[in-house]
N, CA, C and O of each residue as an XYZ file, in Angstrom:
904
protein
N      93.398    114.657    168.481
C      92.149    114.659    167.704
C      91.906    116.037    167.113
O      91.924    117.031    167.839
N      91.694    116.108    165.895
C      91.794    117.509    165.302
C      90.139    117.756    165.622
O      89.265    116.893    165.543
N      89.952    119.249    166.025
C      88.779    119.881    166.359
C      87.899    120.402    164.768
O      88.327    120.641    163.639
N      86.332    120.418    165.455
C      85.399    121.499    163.995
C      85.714    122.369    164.396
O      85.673    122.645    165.595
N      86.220    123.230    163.306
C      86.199    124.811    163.213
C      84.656    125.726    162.990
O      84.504    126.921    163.242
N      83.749    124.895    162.520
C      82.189    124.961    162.397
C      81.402    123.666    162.754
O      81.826    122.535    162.990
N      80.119    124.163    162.724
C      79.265    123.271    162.618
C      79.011    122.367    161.573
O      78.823    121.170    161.791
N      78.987    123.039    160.065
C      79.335    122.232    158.659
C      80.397    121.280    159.167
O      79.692    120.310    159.442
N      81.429    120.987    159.420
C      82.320    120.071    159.317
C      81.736    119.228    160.174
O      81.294    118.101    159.951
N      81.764    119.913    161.284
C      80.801    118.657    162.088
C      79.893    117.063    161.775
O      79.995    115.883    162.109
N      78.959    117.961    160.895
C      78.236    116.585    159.923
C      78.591    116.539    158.515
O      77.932    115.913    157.685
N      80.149    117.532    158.129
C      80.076    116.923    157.096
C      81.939    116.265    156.874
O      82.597    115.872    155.911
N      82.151    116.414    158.090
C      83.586    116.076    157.984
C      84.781    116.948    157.617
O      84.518    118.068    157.181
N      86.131    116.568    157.740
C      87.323    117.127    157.603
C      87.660    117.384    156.045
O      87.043    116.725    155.209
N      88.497    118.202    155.692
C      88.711    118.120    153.751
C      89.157    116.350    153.693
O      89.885    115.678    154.424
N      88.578    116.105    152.820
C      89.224    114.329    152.119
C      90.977    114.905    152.026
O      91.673    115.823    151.591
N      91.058    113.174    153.037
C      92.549    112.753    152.818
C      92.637    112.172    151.447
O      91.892    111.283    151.858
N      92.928    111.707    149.721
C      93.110    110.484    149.255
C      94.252    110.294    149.392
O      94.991    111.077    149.990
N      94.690    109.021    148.767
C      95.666    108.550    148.347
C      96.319    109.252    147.033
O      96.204    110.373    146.538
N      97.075    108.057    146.686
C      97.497    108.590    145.060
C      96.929    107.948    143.968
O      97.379    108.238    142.859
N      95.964    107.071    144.061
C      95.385    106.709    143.159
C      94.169    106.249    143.654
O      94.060    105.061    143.958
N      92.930    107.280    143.817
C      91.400    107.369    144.404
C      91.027    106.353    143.422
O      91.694    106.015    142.444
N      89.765    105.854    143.829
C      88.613    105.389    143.077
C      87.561    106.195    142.638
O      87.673    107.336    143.088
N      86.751    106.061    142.053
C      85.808    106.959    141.360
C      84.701    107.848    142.546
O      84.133    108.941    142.546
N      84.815    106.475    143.646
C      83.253    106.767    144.475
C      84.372    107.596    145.888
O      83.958    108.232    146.857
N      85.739    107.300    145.543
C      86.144    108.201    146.436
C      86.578    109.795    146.068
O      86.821    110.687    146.881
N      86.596    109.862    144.887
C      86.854    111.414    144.525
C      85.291    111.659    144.465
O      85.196    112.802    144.914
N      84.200    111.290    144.207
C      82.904    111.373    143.832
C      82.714    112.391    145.642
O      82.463    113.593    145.732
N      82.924    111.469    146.758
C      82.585    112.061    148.027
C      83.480    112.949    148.227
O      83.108    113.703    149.126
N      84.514    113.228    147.806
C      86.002    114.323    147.857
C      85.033    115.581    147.447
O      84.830    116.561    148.164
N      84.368    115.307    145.886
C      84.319    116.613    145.550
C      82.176    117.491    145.867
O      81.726    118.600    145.577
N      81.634    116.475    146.425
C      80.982    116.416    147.001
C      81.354    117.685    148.426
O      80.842    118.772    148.695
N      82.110    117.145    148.866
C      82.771    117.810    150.397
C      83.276    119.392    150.096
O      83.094    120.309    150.896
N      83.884    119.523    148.912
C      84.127    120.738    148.394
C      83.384    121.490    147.810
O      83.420    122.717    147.712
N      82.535    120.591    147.320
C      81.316    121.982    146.890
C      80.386    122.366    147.801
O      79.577    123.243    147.500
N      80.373    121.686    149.200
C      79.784    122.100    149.865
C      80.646    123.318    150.716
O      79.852    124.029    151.333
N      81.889    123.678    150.875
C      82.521    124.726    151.364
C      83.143    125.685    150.913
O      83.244    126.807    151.408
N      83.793    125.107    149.513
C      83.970    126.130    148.797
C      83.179    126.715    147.605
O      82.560    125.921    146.896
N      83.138    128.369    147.253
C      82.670    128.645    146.017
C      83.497    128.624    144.681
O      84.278    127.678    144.581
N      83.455    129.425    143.747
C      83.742    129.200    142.410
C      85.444    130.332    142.336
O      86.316    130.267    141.469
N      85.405    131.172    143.448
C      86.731    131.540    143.583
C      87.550    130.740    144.468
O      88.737    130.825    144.152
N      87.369    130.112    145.305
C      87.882    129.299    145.761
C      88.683    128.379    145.212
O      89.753    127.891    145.574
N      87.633    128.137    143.792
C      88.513    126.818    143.348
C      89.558    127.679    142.110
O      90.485    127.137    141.509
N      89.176    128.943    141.962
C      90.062    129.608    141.144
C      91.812    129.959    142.192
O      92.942    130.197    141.768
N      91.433    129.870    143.208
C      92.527    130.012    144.217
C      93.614    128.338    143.976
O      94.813    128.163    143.758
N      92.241    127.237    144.188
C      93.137    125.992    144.086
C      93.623    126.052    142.765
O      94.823    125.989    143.032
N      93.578    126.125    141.585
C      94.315    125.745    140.297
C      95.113    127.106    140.484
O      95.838    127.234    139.498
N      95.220    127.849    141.093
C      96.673    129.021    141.588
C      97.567    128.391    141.615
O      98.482    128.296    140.797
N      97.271    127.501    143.302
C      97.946    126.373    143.600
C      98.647    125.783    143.228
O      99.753    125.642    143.751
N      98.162    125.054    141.891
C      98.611    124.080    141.433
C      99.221    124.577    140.817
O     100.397    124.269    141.014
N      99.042    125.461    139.871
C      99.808    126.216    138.684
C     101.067    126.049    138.945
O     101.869    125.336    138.341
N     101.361    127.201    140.518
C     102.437    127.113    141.307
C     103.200    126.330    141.197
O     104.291    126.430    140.635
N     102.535    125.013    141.956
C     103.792    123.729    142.026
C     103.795    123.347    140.990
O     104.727    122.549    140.889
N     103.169    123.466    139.916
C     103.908    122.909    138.233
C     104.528    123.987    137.876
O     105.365    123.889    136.979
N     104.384    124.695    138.214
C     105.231    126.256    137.696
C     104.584    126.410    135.971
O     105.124    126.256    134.875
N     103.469    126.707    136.307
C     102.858    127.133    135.209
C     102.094    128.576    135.686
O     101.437    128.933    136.663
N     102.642    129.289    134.225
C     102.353    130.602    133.607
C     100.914    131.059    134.122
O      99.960    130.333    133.842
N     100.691    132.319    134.919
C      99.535    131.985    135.281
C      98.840    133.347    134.695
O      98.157    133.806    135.609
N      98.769    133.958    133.832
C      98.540    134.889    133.064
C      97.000    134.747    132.793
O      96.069    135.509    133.053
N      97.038    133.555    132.204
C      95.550    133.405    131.413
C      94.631    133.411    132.267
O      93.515    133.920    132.159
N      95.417    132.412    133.805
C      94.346    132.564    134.959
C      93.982    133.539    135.419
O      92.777    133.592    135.661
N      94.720    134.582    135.704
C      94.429    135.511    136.533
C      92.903    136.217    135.435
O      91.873    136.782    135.802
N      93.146    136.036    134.753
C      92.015    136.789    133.288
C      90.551    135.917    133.841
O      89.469    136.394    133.499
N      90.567    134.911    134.515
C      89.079    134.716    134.577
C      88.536    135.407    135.628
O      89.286    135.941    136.445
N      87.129    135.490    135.747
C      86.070    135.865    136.609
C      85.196    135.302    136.920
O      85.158    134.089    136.714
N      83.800    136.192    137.748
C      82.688    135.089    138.072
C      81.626    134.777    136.399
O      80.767    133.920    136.195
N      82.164    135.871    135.466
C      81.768    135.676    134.163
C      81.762    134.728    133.800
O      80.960    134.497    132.895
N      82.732    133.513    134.334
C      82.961    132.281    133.474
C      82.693    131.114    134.829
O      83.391    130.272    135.394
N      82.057    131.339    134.886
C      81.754    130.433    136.247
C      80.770    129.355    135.998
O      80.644    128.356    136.705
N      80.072    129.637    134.921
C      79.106    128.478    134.530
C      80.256    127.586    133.147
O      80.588    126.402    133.092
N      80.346    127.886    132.902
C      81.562    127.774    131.345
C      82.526    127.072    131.938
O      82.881    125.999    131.451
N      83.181    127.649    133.253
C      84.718    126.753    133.731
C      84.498    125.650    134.925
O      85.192    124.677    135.219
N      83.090    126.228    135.603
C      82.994    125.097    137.071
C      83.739    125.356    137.612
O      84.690    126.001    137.171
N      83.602    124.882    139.050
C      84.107    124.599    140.053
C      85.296    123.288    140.183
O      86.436    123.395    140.633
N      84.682    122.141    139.683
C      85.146    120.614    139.787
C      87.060    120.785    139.254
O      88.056    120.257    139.749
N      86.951    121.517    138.359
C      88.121    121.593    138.014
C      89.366    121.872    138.865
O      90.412    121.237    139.000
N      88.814    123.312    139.532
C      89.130    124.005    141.038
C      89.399    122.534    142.119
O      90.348    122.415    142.894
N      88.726    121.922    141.989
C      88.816    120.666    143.780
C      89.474    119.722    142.926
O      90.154    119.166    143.788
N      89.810    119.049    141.694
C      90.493    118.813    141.189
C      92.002    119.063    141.566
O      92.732    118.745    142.504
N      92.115    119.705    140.526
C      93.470    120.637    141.386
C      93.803    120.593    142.788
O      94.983    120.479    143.119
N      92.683    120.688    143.832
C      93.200    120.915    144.896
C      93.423    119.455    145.535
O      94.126    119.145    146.497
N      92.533    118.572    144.632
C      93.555    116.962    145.253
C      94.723    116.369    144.897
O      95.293    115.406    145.410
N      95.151    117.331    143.562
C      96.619    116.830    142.613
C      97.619    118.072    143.927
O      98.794    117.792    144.166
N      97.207    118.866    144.365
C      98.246    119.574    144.872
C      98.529    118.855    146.819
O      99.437    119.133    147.603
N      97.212    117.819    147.018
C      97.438    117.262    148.608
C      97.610    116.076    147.956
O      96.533    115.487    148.050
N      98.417    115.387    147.324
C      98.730    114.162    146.953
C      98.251    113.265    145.460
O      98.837    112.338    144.901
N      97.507    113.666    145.255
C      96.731    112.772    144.654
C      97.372    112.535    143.044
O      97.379    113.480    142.255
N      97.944    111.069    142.627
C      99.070    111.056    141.207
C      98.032    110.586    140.222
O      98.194    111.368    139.285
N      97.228    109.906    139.947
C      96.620    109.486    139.129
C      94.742    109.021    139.122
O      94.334    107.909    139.457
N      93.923    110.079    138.698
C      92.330    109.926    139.076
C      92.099    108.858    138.043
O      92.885    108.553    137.146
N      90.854    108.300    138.298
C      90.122    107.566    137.230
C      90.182    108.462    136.195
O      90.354    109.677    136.297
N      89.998    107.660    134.944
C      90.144    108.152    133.303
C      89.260    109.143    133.288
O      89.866    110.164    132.963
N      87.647    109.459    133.556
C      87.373    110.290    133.108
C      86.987    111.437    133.754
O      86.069    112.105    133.277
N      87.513    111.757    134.715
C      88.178    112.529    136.063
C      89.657    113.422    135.389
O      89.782    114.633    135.569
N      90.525    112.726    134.739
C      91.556    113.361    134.620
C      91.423    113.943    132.978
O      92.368    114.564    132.491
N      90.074    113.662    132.126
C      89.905    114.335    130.768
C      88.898    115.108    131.468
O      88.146    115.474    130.564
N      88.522    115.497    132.401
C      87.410    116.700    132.894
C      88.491    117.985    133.192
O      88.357    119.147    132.809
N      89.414    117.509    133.859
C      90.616    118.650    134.024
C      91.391    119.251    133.342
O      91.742    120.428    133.429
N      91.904    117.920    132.136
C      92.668    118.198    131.543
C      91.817    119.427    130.543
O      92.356    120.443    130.104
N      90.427    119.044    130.338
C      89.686    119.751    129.104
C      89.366    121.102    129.799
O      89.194    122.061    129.046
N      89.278    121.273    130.937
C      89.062    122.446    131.859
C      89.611    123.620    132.040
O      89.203    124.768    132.212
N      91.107    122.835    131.929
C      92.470    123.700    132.403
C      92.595    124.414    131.193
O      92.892    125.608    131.201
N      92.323    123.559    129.788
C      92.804    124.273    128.467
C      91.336    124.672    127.953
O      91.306    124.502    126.734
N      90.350    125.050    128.346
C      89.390    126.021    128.221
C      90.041    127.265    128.976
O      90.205    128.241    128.244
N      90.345    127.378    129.976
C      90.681    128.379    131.019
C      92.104    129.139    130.478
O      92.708    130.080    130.993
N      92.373    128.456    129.383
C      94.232    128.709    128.550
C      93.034    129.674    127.613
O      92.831    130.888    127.567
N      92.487    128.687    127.032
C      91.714    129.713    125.682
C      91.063    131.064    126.054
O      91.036    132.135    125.449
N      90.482    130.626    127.388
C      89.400    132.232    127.608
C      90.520    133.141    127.942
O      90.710    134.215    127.370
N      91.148    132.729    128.759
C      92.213    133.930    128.964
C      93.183    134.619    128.103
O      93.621    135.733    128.391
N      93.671    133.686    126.588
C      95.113    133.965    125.705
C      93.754    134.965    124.929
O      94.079    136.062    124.473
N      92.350    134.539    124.828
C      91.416    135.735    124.321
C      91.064    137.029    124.684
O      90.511    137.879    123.987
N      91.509    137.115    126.067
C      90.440    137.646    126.746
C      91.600    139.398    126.417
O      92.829    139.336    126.394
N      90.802    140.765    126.207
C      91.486    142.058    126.462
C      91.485    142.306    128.116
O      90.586    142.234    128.955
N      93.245    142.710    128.217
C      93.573    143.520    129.200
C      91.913    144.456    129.637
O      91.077    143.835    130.294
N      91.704    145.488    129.327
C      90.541    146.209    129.427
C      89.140    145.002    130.130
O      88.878    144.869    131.325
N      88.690    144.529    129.368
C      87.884    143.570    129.711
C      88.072    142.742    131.085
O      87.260    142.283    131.887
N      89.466    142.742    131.022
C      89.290    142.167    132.823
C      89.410    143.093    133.758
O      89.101    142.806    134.915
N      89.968    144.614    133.368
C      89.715    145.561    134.557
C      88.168    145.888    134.298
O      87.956    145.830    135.509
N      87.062    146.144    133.840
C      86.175    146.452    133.528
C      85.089    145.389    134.389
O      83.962    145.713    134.764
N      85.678    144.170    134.574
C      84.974    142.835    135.114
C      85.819    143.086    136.501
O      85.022    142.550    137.271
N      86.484    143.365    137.020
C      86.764    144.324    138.234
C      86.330    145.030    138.691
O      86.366    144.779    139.895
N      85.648    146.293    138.418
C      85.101    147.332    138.661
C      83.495    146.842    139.354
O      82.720    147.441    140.099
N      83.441    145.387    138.670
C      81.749    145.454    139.197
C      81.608    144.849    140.560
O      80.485    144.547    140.962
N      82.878    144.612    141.439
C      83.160    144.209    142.762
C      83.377    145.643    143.704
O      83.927    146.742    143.619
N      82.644    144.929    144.546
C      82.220    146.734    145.657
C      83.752    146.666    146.292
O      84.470    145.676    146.156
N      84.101    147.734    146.930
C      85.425    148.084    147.401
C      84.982    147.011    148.921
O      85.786    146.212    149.399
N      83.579    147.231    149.472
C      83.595    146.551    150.969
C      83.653    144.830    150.423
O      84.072    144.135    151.349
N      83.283    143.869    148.950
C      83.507    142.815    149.156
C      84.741    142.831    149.203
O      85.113    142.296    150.247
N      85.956    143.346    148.298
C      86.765    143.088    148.210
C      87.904    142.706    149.487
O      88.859    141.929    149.513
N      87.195    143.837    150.731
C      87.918    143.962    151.618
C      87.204    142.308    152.578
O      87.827    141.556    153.327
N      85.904    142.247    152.193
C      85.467    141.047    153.378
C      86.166    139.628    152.491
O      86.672    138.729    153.161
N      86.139    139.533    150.994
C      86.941    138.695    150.713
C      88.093    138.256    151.060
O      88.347    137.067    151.249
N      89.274    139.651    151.225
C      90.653    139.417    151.695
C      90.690    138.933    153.328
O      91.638    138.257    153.727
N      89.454    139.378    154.347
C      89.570    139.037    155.374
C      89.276    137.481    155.560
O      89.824    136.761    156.394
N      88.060    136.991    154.390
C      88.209    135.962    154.707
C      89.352    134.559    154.306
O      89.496    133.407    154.716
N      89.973    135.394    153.333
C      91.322    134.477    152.591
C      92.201    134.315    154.094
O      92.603    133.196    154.414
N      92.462    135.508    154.978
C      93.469    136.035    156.310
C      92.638    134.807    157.120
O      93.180    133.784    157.538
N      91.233    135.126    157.246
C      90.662    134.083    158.199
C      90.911    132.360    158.184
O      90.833    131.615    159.161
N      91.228    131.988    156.787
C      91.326    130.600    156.492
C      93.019    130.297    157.064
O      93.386    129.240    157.576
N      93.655    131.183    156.889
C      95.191    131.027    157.224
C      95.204    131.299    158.719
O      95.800    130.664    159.589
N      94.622    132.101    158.814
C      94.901    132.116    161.117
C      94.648    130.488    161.422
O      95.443    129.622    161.788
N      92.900    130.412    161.056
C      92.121    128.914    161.431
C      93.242    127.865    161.289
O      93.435    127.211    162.314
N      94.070    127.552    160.163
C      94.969    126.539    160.004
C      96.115    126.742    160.797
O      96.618    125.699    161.214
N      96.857    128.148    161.232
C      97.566    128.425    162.832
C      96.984    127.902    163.829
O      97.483    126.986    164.484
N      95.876    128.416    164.058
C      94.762    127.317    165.372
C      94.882    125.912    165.248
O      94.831    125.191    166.244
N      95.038    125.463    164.101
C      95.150    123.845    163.801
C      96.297    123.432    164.065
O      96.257    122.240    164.370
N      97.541    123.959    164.096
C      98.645    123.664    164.175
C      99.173    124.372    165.807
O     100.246    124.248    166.397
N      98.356    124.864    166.052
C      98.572    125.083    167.559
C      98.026    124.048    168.218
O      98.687    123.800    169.227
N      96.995    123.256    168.063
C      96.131    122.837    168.849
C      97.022    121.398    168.457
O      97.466    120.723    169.386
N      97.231    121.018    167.155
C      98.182    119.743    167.001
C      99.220    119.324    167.508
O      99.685    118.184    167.505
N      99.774    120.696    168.166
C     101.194    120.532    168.679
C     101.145    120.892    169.810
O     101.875    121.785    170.241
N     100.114    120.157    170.648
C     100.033    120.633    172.232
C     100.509    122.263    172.610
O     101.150    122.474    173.640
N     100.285    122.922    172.060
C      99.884    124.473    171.949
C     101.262    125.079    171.938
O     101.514    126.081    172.607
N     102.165    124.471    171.177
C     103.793    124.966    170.836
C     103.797    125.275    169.610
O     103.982    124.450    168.714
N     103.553    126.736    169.393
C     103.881    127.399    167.958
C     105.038    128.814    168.128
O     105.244    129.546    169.096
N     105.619    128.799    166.797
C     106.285    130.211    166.917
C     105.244    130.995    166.228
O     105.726    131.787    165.419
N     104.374    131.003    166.284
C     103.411    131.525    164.889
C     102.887    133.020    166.056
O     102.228    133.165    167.085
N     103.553    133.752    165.236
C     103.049    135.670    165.509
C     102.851    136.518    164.379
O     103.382    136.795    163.304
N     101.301    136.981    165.470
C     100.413    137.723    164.741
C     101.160    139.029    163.875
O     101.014    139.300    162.683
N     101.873    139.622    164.736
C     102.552    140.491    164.131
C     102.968    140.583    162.744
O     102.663    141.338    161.820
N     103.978    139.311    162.903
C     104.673    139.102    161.835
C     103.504    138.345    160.665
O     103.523    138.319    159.435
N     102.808    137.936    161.378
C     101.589    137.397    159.724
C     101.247    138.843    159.424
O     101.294    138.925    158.197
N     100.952    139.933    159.891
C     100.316    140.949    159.165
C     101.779    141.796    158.565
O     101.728    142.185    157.398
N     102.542    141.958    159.046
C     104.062    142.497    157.884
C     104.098    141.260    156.997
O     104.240    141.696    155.855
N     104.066    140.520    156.977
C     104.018    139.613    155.714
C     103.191    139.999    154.667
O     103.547    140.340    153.539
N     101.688    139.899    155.260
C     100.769    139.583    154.484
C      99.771    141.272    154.243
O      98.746    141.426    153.579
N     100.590    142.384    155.101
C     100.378    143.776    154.805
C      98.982    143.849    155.256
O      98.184    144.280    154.423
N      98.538    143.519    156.389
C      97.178    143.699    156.768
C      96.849    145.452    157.013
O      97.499    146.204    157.740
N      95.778    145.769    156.260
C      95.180    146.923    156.864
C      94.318    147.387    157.966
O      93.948    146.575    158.814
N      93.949    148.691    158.028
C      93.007    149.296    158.934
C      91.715    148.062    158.750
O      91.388    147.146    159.505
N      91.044    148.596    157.091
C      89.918    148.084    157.438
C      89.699    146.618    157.472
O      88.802    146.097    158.135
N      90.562    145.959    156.723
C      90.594    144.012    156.895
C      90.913    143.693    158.699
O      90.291    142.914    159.422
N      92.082    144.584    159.070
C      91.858    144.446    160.867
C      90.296    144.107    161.315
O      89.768    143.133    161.852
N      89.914    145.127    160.927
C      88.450    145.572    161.756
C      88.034    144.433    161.282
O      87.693    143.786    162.272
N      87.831    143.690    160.161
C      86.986    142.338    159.821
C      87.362    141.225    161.029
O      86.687    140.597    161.845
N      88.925    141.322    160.684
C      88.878    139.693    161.433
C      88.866    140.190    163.058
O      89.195    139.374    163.919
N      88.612    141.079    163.298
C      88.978    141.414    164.997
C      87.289    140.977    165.039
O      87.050    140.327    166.057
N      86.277    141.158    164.306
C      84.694    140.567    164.716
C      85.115    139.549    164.125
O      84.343    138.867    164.798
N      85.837    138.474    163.219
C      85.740    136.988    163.131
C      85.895    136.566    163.872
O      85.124    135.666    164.205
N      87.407    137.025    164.966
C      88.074    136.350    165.102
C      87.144    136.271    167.203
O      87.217    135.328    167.990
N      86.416    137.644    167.411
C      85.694    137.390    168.532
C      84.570    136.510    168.568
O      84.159    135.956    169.588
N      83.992    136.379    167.201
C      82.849    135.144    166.664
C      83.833    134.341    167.468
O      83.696    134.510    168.679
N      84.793    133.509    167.115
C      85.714    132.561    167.157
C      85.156    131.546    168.489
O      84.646    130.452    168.729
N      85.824    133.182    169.330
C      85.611    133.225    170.694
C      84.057    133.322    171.435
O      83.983    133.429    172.659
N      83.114    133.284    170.774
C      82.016    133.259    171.550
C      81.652    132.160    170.994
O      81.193    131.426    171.869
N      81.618    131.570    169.766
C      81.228    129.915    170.024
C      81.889    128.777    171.224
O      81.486    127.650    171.512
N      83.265    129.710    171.874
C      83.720    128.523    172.573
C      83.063    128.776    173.802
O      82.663    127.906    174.576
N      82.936    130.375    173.997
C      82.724    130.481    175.918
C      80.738    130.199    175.670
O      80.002    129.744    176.546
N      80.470    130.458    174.816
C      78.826    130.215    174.774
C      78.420    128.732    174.148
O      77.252    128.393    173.960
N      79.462    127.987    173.884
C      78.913    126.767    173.747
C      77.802    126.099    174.287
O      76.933    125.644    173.543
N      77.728    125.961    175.911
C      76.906    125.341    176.641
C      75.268    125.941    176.486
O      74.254    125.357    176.870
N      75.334    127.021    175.937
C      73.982    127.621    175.784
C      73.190    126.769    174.535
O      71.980    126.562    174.633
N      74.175    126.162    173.033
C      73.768    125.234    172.051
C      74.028    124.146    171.932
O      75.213    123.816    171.881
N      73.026    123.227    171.847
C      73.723    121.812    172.420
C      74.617    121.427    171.018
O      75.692    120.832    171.101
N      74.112    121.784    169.917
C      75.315    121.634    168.812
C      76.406    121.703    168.999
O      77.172    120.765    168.775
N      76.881    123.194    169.606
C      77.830    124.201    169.975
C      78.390    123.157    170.880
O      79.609    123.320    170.921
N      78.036    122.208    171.583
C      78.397    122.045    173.155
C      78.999    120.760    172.789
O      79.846    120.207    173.492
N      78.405    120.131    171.312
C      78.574    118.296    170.998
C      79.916    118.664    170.269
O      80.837    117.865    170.440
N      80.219    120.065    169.263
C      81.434    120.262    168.276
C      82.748    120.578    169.391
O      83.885    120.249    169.053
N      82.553    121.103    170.459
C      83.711    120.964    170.623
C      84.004    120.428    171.987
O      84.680    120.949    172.875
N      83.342    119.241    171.985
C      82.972    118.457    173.339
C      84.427    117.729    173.816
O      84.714    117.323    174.943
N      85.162    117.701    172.713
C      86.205    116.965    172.927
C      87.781    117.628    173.158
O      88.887    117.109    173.304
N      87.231    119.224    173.107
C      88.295    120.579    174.187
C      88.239    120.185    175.655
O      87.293    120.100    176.439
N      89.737    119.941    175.805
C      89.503    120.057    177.670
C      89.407    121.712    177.886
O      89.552    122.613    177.059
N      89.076    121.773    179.460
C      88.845    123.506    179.873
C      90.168    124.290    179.699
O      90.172    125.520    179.670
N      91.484    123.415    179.563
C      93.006    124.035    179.583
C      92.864    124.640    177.785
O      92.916    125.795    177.363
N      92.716    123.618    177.199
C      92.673    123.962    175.457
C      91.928    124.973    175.141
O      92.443    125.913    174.534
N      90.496    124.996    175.501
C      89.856    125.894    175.303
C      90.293    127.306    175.671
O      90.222    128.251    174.885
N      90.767    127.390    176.969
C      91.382    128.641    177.401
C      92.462    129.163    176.382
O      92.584    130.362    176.135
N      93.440    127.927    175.659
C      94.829    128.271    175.164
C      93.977    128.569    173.897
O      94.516    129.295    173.061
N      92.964    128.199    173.685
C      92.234    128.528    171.779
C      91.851    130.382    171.952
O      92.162    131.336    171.238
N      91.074    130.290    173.199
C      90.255    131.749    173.501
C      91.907    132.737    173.582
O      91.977    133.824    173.008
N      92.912    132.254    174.230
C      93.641    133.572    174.655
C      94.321    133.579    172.825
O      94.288    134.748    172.441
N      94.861    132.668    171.740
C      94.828    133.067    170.954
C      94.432    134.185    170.096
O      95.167    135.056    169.630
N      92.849    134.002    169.914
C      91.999    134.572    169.418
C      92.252    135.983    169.661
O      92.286    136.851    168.789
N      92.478    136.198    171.259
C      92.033    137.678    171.944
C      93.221    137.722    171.657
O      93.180    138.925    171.397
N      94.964    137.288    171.348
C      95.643    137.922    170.907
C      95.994    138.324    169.698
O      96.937    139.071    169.438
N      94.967    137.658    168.669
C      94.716    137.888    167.415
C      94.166    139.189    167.686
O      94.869    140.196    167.598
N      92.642    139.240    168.094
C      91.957    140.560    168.607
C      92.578    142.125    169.329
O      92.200    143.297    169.342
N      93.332    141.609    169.693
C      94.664    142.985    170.234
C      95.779    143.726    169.252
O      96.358    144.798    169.428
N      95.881    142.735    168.103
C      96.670    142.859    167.237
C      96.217    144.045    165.687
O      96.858    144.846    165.006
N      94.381    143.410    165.713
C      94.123    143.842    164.872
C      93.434    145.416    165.415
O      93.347    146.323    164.588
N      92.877    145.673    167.144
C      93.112    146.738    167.030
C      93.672    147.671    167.541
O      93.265    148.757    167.953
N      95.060    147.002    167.483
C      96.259    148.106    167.344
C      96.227    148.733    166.442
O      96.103    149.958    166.468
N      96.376    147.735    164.976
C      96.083    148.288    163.523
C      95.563    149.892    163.291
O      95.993    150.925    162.778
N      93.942    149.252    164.253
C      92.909    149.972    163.772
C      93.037    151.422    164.730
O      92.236    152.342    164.568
């Protein structure tokens, strides 16, 4: 049984499984579910994604910002992110929302000056940038936890080697070493919230222990770093 990683999932559920060919009222609750967790970079991350596995040019993308965030939406973003977990063919006017989306996002960018997007850079503080990257690191551990916990707690998955991969620093350490002890005090302080106590009611005391010593070896890792 896959565990909440929060309380949101709790009452609002797991990301939508579809098929390959949704119905209207089932992408309708899909993207429903995504705008409730993700924001407007987020979904600039999913059409990354996708780009990727079509192997499309991603130039123009990288050129947008939160500048265009009313102009490009989100929907487009969770879009994408159901063509990249399966999904072959949406209702008709589902797949002219994307299609018209994707080639707005071609135009702003084949327009847009070099200058103009470092300039739309500059207006991001050096500390979001760093709590952003921790939380991109945080979404990728959480899905290690998922795949630990799926596989009766048999992973090769080391911390080490995720941060030489992924070049973790001093100060992103210091972020997730307080996420990653959050982690750990929703499990040992559960019983104090009965929320807390109903989300992960369905950890035996062995799992929970194998989730907590994770965490704290996540937590050892990052401050070595530091």
């Amino acid at each position: 049984m896959k565990k909440f990683k929060n309380l949101d999932e709790k009452y609002m559920g797991f990301e939508p499984e579809l098929n390959d060919t949704p119905t209207i009222n089932e992408v309708e609750n899909a993207l429903r579910w995504y705008n409730h967790f993700h924001d407007f970079k987020d979904s600039l991350k999913f059409i990354s994604s996708y780009y990727k596995k079509k192997k499309v040019n991603q130039t123009n993308l990288k050129k947008i910002n939160n500048t265009d965030m009313l102009e490009v939406g989100r929907v487009v973003g969770f879009l994408c992110r159901m063509k990249t977990k399966g999904v072959e063919v949406f209702p008709a006017n589902y797949t002219d929302i994307m299609v018209k989306k994707l080639q707005l996002i071609e135009r702003i960018g084949s327009t847009r000056k070099e200058k103009e997007k470092v300039e739309t850079k500059n207006v991001i503080s050096v500390q979001q940038r760093i709590q952003e990257k921790a939380n991109s690191f945080m979404f990728d551990l959480e899905e290690a936890e998922d795949y630990l916990y799926e596989n009766n707690f048999e992973s090769d998955f080391s911390f080490p080697a995720f941060v030489k991969i992924n070049g973790v620093k001093k100060p992103i350490a210091k972020k997730l070493a307080v996420m990653s002890q959050n982690k750990i005090n929703e499990l040992e302080n559960k019983e104090d919230d009965p929320d807390l106590k109903e989300a992960f009611s369905h950890l035996t005391k062995r799992q929970k222990n194998k989730i907590i010593k994770f965490w704290k070896l996540i937590i050892k890792g990052c401050n070595d770093i530091s």
